[in-house]
LONU-564435 format. One record per residue (C-alpha): residue in one letter; x, y, z. Coordinates in nm, 4 decimals, decimal comma, always signed. Example, Ala and Ser with C-alpha at 12.3 -4.5 7.8 and 13.67 -1.06 7.14 Angstrom:
% residues 2
type	px	py	pz
A	+1,2300	-0,4500	+0,7800;
S	+1,3670	-0,1060	+0,7140;
% end
This chain:
% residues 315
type	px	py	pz
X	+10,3057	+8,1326	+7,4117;
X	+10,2930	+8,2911	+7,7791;
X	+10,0147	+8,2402	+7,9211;
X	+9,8489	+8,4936	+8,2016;
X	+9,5539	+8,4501	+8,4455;
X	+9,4326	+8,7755	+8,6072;
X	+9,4433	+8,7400	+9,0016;
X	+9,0798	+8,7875	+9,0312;
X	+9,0184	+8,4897	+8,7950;
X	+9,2560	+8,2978	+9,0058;
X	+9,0196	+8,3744	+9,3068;
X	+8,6447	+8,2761	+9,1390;
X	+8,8411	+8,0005	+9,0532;
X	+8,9263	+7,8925	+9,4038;
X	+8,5326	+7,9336	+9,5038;
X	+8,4316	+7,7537	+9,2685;
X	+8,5309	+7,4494	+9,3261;
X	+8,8775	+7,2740	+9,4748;
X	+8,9270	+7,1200	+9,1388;
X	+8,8731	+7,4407	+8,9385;
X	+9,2130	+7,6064	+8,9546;
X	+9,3676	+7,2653	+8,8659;
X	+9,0651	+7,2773	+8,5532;
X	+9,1871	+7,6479	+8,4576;
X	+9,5655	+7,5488	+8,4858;
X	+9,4997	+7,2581	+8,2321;
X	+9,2791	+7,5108	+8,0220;
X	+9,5988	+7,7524	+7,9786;
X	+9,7766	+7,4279	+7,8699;
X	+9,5553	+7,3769	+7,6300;
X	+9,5693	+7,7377	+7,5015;
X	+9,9515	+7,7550	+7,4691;
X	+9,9327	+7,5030	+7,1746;
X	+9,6099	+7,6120	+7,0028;
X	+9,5146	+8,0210	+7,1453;
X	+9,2681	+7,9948	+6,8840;
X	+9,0381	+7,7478	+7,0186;
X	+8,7715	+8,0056	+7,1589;
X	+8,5078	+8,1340	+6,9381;
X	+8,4375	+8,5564	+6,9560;
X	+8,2408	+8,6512	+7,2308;
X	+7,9922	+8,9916	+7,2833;
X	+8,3117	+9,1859	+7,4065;
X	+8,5397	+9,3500	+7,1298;
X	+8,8728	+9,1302	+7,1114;
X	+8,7584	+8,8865	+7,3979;
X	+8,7042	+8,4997	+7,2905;
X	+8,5569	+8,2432	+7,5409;
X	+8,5754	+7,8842	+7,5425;
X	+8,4214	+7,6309	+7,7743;
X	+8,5257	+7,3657	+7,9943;
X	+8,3609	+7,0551	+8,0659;
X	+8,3445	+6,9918	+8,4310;
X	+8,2362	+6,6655	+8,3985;
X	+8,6454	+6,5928	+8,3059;
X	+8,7349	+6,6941	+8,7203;
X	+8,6180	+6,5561	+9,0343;
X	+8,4152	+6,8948	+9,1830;
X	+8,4180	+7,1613	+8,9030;
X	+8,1249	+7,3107	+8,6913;
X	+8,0751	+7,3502	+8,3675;
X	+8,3032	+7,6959	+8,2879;
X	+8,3255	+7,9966	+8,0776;
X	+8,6361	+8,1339	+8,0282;
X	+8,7100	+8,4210	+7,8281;
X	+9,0485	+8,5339	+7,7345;
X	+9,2154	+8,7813	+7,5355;
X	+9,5269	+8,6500	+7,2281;
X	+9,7872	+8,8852	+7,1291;
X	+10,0675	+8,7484	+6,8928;
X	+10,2985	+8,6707	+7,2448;
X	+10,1041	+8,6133	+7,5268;
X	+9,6922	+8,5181	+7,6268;
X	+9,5654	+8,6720	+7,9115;
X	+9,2630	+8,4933	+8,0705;
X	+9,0343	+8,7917	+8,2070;
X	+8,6859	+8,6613	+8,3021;
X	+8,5314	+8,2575	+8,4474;
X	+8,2497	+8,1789	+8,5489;
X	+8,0227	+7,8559	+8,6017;
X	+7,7971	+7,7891	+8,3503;
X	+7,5365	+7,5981	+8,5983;
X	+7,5238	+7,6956	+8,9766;
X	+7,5303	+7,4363	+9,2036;
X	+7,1690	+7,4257	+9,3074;
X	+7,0808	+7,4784	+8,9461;
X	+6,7864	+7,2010	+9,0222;
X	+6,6048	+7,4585	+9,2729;
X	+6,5596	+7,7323	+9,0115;
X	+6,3060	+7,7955	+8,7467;
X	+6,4992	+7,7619	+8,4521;
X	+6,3755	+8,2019	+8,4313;
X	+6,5415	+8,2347	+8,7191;
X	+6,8480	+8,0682	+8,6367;
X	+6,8741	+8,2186	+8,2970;
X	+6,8288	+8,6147	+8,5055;
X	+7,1092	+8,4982	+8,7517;
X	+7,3128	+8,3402	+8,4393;
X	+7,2704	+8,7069	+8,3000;
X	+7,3388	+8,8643	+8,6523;
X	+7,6529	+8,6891	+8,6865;
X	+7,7950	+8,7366	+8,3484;
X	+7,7217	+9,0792	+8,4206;
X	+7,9070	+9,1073	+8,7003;
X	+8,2045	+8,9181	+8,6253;
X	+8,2835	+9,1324	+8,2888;
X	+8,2027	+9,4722	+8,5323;
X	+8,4717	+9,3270	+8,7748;
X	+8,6875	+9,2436	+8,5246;
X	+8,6817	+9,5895	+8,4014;
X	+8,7627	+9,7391	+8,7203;
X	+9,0742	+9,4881	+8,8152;
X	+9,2102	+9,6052	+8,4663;
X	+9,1558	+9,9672	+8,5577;
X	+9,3569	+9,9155	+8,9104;
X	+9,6353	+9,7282	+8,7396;
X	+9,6709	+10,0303	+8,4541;
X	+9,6526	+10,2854	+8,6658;
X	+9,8723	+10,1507	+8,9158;
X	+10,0858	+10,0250	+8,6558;
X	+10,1218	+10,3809	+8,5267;
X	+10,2315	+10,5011	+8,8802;
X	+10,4882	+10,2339	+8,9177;
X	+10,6368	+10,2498	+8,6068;
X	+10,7174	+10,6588	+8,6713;
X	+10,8599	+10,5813	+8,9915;
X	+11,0435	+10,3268	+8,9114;
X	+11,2193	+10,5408	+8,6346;
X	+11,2055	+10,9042	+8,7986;
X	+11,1612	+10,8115	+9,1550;
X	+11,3794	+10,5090	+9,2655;
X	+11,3965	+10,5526	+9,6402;
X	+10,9696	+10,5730	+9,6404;
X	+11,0076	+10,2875	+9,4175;
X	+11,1771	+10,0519	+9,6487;
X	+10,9577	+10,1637	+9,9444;
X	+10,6403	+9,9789	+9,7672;
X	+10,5605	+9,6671	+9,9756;
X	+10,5031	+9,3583	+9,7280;
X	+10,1718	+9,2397	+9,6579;
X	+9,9932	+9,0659	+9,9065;
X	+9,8672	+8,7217	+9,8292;
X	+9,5118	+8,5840	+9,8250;
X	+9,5276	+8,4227	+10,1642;
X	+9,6878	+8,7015	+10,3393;
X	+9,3886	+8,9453	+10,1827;
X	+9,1414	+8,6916	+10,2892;
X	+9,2239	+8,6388	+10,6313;
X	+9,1733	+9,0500	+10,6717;
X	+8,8957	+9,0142	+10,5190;
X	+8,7744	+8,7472	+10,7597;
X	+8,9150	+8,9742	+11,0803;
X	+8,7444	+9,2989	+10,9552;
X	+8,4235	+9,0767	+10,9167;
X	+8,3467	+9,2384	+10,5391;
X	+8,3677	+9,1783	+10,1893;
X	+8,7085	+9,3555	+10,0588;
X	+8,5168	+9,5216	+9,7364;
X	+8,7308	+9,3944	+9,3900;
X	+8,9180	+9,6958	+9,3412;
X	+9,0748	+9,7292	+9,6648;
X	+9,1355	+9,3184	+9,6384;
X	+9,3294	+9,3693	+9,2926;
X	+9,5177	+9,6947	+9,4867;
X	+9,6505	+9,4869	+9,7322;
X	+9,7501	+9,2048	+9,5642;
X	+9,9621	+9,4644	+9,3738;
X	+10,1059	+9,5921	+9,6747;
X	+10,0395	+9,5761	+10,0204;
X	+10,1627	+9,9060	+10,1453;
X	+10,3991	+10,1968	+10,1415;
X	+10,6560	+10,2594	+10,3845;
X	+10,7864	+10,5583	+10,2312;
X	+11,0453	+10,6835	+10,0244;
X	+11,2870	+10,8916	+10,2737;
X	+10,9645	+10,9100	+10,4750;
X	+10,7447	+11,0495	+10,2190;
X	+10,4297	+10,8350	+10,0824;
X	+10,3772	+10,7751	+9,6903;
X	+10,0215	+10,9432	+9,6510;
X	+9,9471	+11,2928	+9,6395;
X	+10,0132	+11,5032	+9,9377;
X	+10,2605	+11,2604	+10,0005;
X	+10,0340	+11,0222	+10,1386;
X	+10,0496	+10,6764	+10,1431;
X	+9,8994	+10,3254	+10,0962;
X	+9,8451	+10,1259	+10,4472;
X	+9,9987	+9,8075	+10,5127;
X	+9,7189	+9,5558	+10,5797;
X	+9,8362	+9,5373	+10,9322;
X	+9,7558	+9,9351	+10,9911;
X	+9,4015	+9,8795	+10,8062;
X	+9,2927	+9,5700	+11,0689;
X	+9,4202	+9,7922	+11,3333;
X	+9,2364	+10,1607	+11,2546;
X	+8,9392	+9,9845	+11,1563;
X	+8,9593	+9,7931	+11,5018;
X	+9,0552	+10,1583	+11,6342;
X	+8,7450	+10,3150	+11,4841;
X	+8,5128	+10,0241	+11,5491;
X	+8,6248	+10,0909	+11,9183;
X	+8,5341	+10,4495	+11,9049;
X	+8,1758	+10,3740	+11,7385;
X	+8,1188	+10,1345	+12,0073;
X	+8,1781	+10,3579	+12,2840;
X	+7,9561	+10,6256	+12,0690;
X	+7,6657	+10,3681	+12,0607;
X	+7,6770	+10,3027	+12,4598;
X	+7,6254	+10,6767	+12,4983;
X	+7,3908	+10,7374	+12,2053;
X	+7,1369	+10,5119	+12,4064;
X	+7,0968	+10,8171	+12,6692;
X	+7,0277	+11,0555	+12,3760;
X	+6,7988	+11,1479	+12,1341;
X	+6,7483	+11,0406	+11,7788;
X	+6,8458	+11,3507	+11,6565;
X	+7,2028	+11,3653	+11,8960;
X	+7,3033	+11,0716	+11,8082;
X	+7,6788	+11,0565	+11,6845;
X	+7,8243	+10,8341	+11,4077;
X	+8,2081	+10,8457	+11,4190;
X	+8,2373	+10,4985	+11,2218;
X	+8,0273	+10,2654	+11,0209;
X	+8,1310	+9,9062	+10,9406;
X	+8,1407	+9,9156	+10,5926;
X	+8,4348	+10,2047	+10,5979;
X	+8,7726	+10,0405	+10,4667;
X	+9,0899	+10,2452	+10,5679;
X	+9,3123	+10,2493	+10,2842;
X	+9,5338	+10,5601	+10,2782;
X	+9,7317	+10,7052	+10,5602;
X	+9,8418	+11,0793	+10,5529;
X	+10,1981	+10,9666	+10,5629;
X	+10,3949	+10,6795	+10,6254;
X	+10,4235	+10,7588	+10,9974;
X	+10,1737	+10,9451	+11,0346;
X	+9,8447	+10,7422	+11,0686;
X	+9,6322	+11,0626	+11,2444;
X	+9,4121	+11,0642	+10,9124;
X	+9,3361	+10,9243	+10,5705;
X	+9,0960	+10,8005	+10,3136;
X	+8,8902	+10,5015	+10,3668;
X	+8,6921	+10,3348	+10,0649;
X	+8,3214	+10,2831	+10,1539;
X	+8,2584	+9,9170	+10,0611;
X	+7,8765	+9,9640	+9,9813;
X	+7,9425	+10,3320	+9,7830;
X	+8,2587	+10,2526	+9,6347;
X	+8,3312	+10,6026	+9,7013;
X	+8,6861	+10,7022	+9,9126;
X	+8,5886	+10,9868	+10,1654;
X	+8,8432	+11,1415	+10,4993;
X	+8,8930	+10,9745	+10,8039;
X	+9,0390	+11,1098	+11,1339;
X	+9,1409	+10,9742	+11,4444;
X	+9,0023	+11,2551	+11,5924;
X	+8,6804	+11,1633	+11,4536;
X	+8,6493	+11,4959	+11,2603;
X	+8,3244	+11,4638	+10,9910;
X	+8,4402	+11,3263	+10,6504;
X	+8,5133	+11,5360	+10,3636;
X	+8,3773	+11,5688	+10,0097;
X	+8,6232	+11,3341	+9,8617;
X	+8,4062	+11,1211	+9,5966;
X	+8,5974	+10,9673	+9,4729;
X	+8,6711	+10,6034	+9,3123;
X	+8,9652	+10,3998	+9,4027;
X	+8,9748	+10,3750	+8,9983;
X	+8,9426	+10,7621	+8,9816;
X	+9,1710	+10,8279	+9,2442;
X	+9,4910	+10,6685	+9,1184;
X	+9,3712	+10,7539	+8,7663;
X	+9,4511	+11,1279	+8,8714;
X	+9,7647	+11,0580	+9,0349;
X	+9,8909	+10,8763	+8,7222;
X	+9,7851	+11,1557	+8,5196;
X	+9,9782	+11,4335	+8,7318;
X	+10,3032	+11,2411	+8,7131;
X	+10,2474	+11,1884	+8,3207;
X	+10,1382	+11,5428	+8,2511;
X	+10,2625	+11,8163	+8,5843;
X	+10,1544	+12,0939	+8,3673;
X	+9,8356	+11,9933	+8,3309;
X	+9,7857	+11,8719	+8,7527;
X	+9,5885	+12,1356	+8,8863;
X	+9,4948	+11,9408	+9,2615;
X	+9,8971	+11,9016	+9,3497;
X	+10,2207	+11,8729	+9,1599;
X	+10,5101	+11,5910	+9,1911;
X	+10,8832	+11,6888	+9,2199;
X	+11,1793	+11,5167	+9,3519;
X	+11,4226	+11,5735	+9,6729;
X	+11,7083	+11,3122	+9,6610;
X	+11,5136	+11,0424	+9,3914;
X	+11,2305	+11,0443	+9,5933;
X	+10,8925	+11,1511	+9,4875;
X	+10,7512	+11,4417	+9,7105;
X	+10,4433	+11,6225	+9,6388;
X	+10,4708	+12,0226	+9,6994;
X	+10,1298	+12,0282	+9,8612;
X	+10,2427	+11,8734	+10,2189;
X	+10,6352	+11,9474	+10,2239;
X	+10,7960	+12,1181	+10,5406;
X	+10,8447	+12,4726	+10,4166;
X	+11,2098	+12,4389	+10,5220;
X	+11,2730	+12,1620	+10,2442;
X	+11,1180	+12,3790	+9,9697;
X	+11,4498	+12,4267	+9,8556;
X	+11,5651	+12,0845	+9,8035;
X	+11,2486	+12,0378	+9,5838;
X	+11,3134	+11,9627	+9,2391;
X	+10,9437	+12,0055	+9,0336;
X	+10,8911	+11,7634	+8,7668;
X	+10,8401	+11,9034	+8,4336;
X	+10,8602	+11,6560	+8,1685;
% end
């Protein structure tokens, strides 16, 4: 029986406790010679089972919930059953912030599976239509590499971004075009710590002056919570999409400081749609994919001298 832990679980389980991952590995032991030891949980198809931390030197008491299909168990969701300072709260308290917690965990959950689908969906077409885009995807980046950005960009890296680039952590290109549509592409973590310390700059140097005038002249170029994500080409780093870490929402950025657009959309949403333009051209109304030597280019930002070596994708 193969047994699967979803990154994300991998990471709660590192903050919970040093001796939690070591708990969790011993848990998918456990699960490989009986995968129906959990009972069924609120969530269709999902059973949990618990872990007594009592067994390991500085782990909680855990809930782990996990999904069985007749090959493989994939462990989705953890949490600790009593917080640390569990003998500070009123036990109303505790039981809202059990509920808050639960709460959140299944809601991330749901968006790391969303990520991985979607960008499982884009993958998989490039790696069987588009081979040269295919081998231009960086390979995922792991947890310590994400958390040390997030330590230099001094923010929380929101979950769906996290799962993203643990996925991948960039795109240089397929024969210089990027994966996403209008051929852009995803940023190397190295190019986000070094627009967002590029914009930062620029804010900075807006704030100085913006003490001289009034409220109402006062310029935002940047705000802190603004992630860069996707550059408009793999060379070409003059503009992109950042995700907004407190709306969730992806919106323009320019080095130029031009406003932002009307974007709105989701990480989840955004490479939902490119998946569904490469699955079904006909129906992609925003851009359309095609090919020019194996490599996926999107018509919408091709050098009108290479229209002719564009191949549309119909199938």
């Amino acid at each position: 029986m193969k047994i699967e832990i979803q990154p994300d679980v991998r990471e709660i389980a590192a903050r919970l406790g040093a001796d939690v991952p070591y708990a969790l590995k011993a848990l998918a032991g456990q699960l490989a010679d009986d995968p129906g030891m959990g009972r069924p949980s609120e969530l269709p198809g999902v059973l949990t089972v618990t872990v007594d931390g009592d067994m390991f030197d500085d782990c909680p008491d855990l809930s782990v919930g996990y999904i069985r299909e007749p090959d493989r168990i994939e462990i989705r969701f953890l949490e600790a059953l009593v917080p640390s300072d569990a003998s500070t709260v009123a036990p109303d308290q505790e039981q809202d912030q059990g509920e808050d917690q639960s709460g959140d965990l299944v809601a991330a959950a749901t968006t790391v599976r969303e990520v991985a689908d979607a960008w499982g969906r884009i993958t998989r077409w490039l790696k069987d239509h588009a081979p040269v885009s295919y081998a231009a995807l960086r390979a995922g980046a792991s947890p310590a590499a994400v958390a040390a950005l997030e330590d230099d960009l001094g923010i929380r890296i929101p979950v769906e971004l996290h799962c993203l680039w643990l996925l991948t952590s960039g795109d240089e290109g397929g024969n210089g075009w990027g994966c996403l549509p209008g051929n852009r592409a995803l940023m190397t973590l190295d190019a986000v710590a070094a627009t967002y310390r590029l914009k930062m700059d620029a804010q900075a140097d807006e704030d100085l002056a913006n003490t001289d005038r009034p409220q109402e002249e006062r310029i935002t170029v940047w705000k802190a919570s603004r992630i860069p994500v996707v550059a408009l080409g793999p060379a070409d780093s003059t503009s992109g999409l950042y995700l907004d870490a407190k709306s969730g929402y992806l919106d323009r950025w320019s080095r130029y400081n031009e406003g932002p657009g009307e974007v709105r959309d989701t990480l989840v949403t955004y490479l939902e749609e490119a998946a569904d333009m490469l699955e079904a051209p006909a129906l992609a109304a925003d851009d359309k994919p095609g090919l020019i030597e194996e490599a996926l280019v999107w018509l919408s930002n091709i050098n009108p001298a290479q229209e002719e070596r564009w191949q549309p994708w119909t199938s």
